[in-house]
C-alpha positions, -999 to +999 in steps of 0.1 A: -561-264-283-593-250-280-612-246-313-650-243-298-661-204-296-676-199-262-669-161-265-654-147-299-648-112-281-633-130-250-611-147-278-599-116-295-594-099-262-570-127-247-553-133-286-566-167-289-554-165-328-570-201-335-606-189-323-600-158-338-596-174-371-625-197-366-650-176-357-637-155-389-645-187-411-678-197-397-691-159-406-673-157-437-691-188-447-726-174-433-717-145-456-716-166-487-746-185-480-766-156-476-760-140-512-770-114-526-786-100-492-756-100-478-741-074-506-738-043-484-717-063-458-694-080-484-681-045-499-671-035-463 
């Protein structure tokens, strides 16, 4: 298993679901830490 995102595109592209979902977490979590700056992107 290979958990470390060298290319989140490259992961989507070859269906590396585990990246995929990874990389989804990390920038959720960027997200949430940025507030209320971060408002326009969170109703998308």
């Amino acid at each position: 298993m290979n958990i470390i995102l060298a290319n989140p595109l490259g992961a989507m592209v070859e269906g590396s679901m585990l990246q995929v979902v990874a990389f989804s977490i990390i920038i959720g979590f960027g997200i949430a830490r940025v507030g209320e700056k971060a408002g326009l992107i969170k109703l998308v």
